[in-house]
C-alpha positions in Angstrom: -24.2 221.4 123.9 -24.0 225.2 123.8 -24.8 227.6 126.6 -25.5 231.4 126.7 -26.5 233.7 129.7 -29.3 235.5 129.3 -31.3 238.7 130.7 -35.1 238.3 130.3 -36.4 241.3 133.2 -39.6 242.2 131.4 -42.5 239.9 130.2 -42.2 241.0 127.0 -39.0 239.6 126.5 -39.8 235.9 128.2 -42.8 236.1 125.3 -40.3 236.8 122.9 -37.7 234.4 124.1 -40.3 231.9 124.2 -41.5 232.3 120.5 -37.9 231.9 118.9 -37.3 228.9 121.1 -40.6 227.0 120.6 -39.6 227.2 116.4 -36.6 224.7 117.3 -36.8 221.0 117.4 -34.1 220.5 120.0 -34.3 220.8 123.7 -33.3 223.9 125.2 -33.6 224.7 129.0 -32.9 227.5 131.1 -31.4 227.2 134.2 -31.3 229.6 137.2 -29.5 228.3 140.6 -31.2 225.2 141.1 -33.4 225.2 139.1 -34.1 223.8 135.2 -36.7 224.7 133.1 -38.3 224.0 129.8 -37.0 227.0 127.3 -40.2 226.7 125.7 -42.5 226.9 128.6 -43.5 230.8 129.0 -45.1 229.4 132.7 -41.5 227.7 133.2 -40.1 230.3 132.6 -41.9 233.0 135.0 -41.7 230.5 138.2 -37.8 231.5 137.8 -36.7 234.6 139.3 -35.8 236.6 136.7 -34.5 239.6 138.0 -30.8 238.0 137.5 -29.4 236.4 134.3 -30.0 233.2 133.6 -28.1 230.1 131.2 -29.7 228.8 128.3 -28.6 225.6 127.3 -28.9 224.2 123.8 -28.6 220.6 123.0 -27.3 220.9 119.4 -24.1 221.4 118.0 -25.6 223.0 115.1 -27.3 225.9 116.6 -25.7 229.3 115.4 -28.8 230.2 114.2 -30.3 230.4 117.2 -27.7 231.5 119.5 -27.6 234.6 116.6 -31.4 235.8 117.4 -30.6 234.9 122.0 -27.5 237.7 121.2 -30.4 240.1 121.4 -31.0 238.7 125.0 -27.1 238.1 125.9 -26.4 239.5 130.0 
């Protein structure tokens, strides 16, 4: 598992977030105090408050690929 913190303020960027994610086969989540979410859920994703940075967490070891397009996103 790999994990990355993340700032997604405007909706653009949750639709973007959302696009790269939903292109990997693995599960990815976000999670934000409590609270877990499906990194591939643009609804998931906008119940969470995301005026604060939030961790993505991958679950693959082979995921540099993607953690190199999240950088854009990195809090």
């Amino acid at each position: 598992m790999k994990s990355i913190t993340i700032s997604l303020e405007m909706a653009s960027s949750v639709k973007e977030f959302v696009n790269i994610t939903q292109s990997y086969d693995y599960e990815i989540v976000i999670k934000s105090g409590h609270y877990v979410v499906d990194a591939k859920s643009i609804l998931g994703i906008f119940s969470l408050d995301t005026s604060k940075p939030v961790t993505v967490e991958i679950y693959s070891d082979h995921c540099e690929d993607l953690l190199a397009k999240l950088s854009k996103f990195a809090a």
